[in-house]
C-alpha positions in Angstrom: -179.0 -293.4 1.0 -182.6 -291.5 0.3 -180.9 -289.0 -2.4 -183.8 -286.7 -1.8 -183.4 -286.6 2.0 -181.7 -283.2 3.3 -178.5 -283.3 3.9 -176.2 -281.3 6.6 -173.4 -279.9 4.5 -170.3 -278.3 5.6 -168.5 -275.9 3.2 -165.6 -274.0 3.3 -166.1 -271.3 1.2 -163.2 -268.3 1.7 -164.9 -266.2 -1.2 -168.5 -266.0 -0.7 -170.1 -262.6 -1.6 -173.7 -261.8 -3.1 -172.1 -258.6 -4.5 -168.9 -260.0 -6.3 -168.0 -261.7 -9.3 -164.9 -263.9 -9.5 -164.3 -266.4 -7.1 -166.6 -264.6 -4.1 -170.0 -265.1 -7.0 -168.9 -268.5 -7.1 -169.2 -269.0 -3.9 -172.5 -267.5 -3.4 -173.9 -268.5 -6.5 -173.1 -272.2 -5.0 -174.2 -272.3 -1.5 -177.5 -269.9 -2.4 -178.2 -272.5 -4.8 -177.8 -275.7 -2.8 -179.5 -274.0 0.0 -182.6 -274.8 -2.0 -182.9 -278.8 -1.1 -179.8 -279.0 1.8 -178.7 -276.5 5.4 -175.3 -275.5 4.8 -172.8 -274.2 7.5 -170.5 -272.5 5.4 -166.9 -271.1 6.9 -166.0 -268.2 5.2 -162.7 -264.9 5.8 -165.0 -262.4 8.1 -162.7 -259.2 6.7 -163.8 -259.2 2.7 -167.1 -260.6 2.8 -168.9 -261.2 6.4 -170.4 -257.3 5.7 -172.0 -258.1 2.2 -173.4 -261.2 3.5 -175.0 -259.9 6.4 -176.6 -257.3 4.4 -178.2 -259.5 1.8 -179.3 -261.5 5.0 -181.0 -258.6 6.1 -182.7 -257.8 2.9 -183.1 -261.2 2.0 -183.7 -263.4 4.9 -185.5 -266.4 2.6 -182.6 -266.5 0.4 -180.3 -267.3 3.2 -183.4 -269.0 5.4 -181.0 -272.5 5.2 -177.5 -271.2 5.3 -175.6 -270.5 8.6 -172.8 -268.7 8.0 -169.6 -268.2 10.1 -166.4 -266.3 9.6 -162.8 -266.5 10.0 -160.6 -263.6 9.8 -157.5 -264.1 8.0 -154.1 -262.7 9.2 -152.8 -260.4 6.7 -149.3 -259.0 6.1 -149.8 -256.6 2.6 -146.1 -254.8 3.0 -144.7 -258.5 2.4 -147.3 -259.6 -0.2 -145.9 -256.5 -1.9 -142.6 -257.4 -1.7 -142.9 -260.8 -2.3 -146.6 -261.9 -3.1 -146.3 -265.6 -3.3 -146.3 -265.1 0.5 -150.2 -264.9 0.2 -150.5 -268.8 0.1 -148.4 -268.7 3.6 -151.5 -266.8 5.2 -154.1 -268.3 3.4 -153.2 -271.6 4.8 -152.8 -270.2 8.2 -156.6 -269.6 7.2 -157.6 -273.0 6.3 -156.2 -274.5 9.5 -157.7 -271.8 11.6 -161.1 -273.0 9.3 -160.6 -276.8 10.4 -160.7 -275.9 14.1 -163.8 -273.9 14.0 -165.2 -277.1 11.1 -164.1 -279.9 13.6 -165.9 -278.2 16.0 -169.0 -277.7 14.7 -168.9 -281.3 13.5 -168.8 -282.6 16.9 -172.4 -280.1 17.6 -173.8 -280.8 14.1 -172.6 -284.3 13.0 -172.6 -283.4 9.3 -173.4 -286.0 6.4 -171.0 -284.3 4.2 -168.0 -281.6 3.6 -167.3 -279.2 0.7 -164.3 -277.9 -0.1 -165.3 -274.9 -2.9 -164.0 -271.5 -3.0 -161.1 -271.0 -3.8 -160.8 -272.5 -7.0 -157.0 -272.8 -7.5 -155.8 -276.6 -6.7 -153.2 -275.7 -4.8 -154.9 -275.2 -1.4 -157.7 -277.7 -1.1 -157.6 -276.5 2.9 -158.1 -279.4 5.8 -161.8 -280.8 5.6 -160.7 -284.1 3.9 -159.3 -285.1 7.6 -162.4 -284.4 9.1 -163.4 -288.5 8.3 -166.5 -288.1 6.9 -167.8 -288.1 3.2 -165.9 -285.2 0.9 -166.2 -283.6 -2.1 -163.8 -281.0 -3.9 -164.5 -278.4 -6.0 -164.4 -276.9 -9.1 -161.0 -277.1 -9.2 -158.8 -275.1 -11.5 -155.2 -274.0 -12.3 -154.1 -277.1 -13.7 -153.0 -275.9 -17.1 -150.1 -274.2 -18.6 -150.2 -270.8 -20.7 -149.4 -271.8 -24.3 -145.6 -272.1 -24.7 -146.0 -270.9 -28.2 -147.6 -268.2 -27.0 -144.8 -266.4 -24.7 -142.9 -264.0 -26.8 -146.7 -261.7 -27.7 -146.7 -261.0 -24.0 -143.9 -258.8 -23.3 -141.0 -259.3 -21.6 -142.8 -259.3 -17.9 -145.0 -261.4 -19.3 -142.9 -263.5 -21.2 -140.5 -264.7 -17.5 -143.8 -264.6 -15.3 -145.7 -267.4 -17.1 -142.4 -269.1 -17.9 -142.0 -269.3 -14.5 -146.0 -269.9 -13.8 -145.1 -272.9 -16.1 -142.3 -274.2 -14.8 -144.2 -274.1 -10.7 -147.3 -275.1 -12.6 -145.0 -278.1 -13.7 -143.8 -278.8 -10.3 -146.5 -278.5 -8.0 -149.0 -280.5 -10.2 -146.3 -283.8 -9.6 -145.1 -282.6 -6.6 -147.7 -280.9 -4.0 -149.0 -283.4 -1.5 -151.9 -282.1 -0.1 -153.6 -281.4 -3.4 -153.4 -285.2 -4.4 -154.0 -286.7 -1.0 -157.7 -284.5 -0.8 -158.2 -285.2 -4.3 -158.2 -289.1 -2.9 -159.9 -288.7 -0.1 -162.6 -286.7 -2.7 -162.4 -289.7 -5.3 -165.6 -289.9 -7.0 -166.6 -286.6 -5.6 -163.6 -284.1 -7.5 -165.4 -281.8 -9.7 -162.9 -279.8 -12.0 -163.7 -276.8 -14.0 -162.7 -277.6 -16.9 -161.6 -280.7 -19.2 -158.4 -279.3 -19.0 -158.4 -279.8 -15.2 -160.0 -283.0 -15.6 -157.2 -284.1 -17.4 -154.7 -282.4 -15.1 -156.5 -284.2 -12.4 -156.4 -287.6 -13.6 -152.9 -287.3 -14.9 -150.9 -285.7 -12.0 -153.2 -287.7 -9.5 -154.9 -290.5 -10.6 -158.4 -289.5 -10.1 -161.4 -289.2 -12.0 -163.4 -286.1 -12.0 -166.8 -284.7 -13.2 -166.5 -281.2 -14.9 -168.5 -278.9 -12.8 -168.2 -275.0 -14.5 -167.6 -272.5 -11.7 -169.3 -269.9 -13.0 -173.0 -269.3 -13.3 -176.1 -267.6 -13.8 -178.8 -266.0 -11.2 -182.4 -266.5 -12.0 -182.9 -263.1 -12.4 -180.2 -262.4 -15.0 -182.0 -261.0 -17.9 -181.5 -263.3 -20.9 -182.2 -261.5 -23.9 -180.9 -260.9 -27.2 -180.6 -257.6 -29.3 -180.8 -259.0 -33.2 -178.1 -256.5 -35.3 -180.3 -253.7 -37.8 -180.1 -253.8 -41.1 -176.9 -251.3 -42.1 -175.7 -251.6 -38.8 -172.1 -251.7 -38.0 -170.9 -254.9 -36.0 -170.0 -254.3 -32.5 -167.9 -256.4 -30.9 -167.3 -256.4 -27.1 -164.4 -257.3 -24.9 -164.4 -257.8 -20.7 -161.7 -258.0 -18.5 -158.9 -257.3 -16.5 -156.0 -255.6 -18.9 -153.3 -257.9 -18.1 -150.9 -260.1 -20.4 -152.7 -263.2 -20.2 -156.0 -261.6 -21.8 -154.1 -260.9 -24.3 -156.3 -258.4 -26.3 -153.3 -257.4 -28.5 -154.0 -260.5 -30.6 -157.9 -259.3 -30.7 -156.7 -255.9 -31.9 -153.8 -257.4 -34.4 -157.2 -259.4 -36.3 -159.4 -256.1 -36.1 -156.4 -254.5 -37.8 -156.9 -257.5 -40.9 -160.7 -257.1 -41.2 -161.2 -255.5 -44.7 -161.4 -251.9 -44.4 -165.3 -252.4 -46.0 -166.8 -254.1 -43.1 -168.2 -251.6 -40.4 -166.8 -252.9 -37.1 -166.2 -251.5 -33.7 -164.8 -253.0 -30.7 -165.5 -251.8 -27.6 -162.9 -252.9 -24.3 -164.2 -253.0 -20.7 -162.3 -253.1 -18.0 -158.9 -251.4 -17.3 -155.5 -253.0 -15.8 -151.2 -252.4 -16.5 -151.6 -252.9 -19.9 -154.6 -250.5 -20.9 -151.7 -247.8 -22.1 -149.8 -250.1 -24.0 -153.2 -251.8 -25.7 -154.4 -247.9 -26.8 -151.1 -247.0 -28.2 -151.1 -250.6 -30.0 -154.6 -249.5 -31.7 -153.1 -246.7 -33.0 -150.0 -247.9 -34.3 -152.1 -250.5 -36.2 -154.6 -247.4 -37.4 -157.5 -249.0 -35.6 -158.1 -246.1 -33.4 -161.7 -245.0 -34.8 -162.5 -249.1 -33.8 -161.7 -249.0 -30.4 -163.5 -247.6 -27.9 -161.7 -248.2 -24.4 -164.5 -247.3 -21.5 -162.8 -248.4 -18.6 -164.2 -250.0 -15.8 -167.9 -249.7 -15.4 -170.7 -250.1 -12.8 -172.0 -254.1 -13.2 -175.4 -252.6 -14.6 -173.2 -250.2 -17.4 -171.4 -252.8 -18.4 -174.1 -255.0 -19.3 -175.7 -252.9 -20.8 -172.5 -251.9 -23.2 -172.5 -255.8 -23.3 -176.4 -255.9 -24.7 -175.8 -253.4 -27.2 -173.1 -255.4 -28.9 -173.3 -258.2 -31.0 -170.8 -260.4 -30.9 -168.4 -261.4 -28.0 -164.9 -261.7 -28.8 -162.4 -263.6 -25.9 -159.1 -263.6 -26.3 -157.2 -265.2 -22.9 -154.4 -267.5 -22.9 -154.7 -268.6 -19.8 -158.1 -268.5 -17.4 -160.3 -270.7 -16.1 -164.5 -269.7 -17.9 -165.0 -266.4 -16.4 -168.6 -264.9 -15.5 -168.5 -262.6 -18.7 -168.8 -266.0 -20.9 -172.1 -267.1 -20.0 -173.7 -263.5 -19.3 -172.3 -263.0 -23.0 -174.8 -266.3 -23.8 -177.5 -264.9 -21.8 -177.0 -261.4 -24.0 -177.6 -264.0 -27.0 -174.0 -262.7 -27.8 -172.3 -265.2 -30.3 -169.0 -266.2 -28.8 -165.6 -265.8 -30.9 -162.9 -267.5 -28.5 -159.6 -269.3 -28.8 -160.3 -273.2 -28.0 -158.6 -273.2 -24.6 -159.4 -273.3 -21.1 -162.6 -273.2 -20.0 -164.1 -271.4 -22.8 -163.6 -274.5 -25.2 -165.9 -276.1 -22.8 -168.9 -273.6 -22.6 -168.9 -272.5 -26.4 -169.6 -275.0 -29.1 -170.9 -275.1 -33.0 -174.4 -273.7 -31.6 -173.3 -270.4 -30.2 -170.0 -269.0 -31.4 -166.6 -269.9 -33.0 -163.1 -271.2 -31.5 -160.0 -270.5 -33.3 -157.6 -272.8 -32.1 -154.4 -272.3 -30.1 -151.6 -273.4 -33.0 -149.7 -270.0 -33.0 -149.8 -266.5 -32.8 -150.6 -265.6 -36.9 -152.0 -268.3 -37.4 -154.6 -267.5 -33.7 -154.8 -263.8 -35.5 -155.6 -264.8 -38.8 -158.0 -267.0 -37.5 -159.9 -264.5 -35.3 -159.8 -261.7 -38.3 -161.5 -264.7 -40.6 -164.1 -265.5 -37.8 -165.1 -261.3 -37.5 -165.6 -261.0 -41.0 -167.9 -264.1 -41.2 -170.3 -262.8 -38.7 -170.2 -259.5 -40.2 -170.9 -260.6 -43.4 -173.1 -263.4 -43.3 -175.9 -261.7 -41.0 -177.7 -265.6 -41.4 -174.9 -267.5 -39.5 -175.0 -264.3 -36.8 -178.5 -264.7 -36.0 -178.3 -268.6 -35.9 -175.2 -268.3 -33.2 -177.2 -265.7 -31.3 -180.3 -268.0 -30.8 -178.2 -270.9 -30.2 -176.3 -268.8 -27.4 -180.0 -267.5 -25.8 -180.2 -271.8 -25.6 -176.9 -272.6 -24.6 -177.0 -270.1 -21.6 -179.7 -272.4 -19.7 -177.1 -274.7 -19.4 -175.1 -272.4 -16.9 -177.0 -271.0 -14.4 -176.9 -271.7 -10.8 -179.6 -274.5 -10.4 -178.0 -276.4 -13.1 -174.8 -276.1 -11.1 -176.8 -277.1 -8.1 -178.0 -280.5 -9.8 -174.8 -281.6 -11.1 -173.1 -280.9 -7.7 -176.4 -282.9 -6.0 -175.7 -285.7 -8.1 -172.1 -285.9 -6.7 -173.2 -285.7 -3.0 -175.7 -288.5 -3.8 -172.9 -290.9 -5.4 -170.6 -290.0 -2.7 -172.3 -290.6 -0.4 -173.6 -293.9 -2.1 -169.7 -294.7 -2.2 -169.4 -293.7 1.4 -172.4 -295.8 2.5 -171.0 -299.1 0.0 -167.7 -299.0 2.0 -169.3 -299.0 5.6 -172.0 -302.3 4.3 -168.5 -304.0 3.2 -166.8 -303.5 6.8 -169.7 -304.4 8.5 -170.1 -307.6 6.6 -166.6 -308.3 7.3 
């Protein structure tokens, strides 16, 4: 196989937006990027994203010049997702089968060299293009990790029986699921997992190896820059996401509360969610009030630039795959303090930031207080972490991504070509 010939790629991508983050930037960021040296027919749900593509198509015609893009709506029943919202998976694999008609159909017009499982991440639906017969690759995969046992009683009481229970299913389907393990065979060498926890989980639950692709990534155009902290100036801290138990910024506010009162340090919380409330009155309780500055949910452009005026990032989830925020934090030159979990243990090292690691609560508290009041007292160390973050950001963007995932389709299609020379010669 000529591993710089271009290849016809089919992807199923449900999430694919130019305008998203999440799983629909994944997506994008992916198919954008491999569009560069492959054509790619790429399958993805018409309702949420067929508009945003088709404007950046229009604005952007060379950006998509190698991508054909159709869509598949998906059947939708929201007053039972309320009631009962597992019942998404029901629909969304209505989806994927609706998906391998339309893919089995445009193989026998295109004759593709290759298919792509990518968006979502989640293992538990790796959709239907494994039975198409030809060469297959999978991922990044996620979800195949447990939130920290340890950790259940500093989430509340909801939060405390839903990721029991996400536990206990995480448990079971990870053994149990057989379409999961059966794609991830018919993948073999070309399973890419998010993480090295999903590597793991991979190779345990389903005895196959996997190369750890990160999901997220950065544009070309992201502004990677760094803001060096003034002489006299406080240290501000910055927090991103959704507000929900398993970001678990209570155990971020518990250390602020243990940073010596002498240290000038403010943290200030993007994003809003079902525990914003709960988080505000917990700053107060701990008299932390005047160090907190909650701002809500911001345009993409505000909150980066909240993000550039800080100085450190501080991450606190217990359970999450990387999360776009991580690596726009490196490209902000943003020294990273994060538990060493998930995919976060991954992305930050010695170079660019600190990882407390996931023993217990106090001892995870203690641990980020000591890490705040390093940086903000040893202004040395903070510049050092913020150069090495401006370097270890070039190591997540998109083209990167796009490499590593070229470098499976070459081997797997090596693999693919290996096996047909064998049966021929017997």
């Amino acid at each position: 196989m000529n591993s710089g010939r271009r290849l016809k790629i089919l992807v199923s991508a449900y999430a694919c937006s130019p305008f998203k983050g999440s799983e629909p930037g994944v997506g994008w960021g992916v198919v954008t990027a491999l569009a560069r040296n492959h054509e790619l027919w790429v399958i993805v749900e018409q309702e949420k994203f067929q508009k945003d593509i088709e404007r950046m198509a229009a604005a952007e015609p060379e950006l998509c010049r190698n991508l054909h893009f159709f869509y598949v709506r998906k059947k939708r029943n929201r007053l039972l997702r309320r009631i009962w919202p597992p019942s998404y998976y029901w629909y969304y694999r209505r989806w994927h089968r609706d998906a391998f008609r339309l893919a089995a159909a445009l193989h026998q017009r295109v004759n593709f060299d290759l298919a792509h499982q990518l968006t979502m991440v989640g293992f538990r639906e790796p959709g239907y293009l494994w039975q198409l017969g030809i060469p297959f690759v999978w991922g990044p995969v996620g979800g195949m990790g447990l939130f920290p046992w340890r950790f259940l009683p500093v989430v509340g009481l909801y939060g405390f029986l839903y990721y029991l229970g996400y536990n206990l299913f995480n448990v079971l389907q990870m053994h149990f699921l057989p379409r999961p393990r059966s794609a991830a065979r018919a993948a073999g060498g070309g399973l890419m997992a998010a993480t090295p926890e999903n590597q793991a989980g991979a190779l345990r639950y389903w005895g196959v190896s996997s190369t750890v692709v990160c999901e997220v990534g950065l544009s070309d155009d992201f502004p990677v820059q760094a803001r060096p902290r003034e002489a006299g100036e406080k240290l501000r801290l910055v927090w991103s996401g959704q507000h929900l138990e398993r970001k678990a910024l209570n155990l971020g506010l518990q250390a602020l509360a243990r940073v010596p009162a002498d240290i000038e340090c403010e943290v200030h919380i993007l994003g809003r969610g079902p525990k914003t409330a709960a988080w505000q009155a917990l700053a107060g309780r701990l008299g932390i009030g005047h160090r907190c500055r909650f701002h809500g949910w911001l345009a993409r452009n505000e909150a980066l630039t909240v993000m550039g005026e800080a100085h450190v990032m501080l991450i606190t989830s217990l359970r999450d795959l990387t999360s776009t925020v991580t690596v726009e934090a490196l490209a902000l030159g943003l020294p990273i303090i994060c538990l060493d979990h998930c995919g976060f243990a991954h992305v930050v090292d010695g170079r660019c930031g600190i990882k407390v690691p996931v023993t217990s609560p106090g001892q995870v508290v203690r641990g980020l207080a000591a890490a705040i009041e390093l940086l903000a007292r040893d202004e040395g160390l903070l510049r050092t972490l913020a150069e090495g973050a401006l370097l270890r950001a070039g190591d997540f963007t998109w083209k990167r991504n796009a490499e590593a995932v070229n470098r499976i389709y070459g081997e797997r299609l090596r693999r693919a070509e290996a096996v047909l020379d064998a049966g021929g010669r017997g």
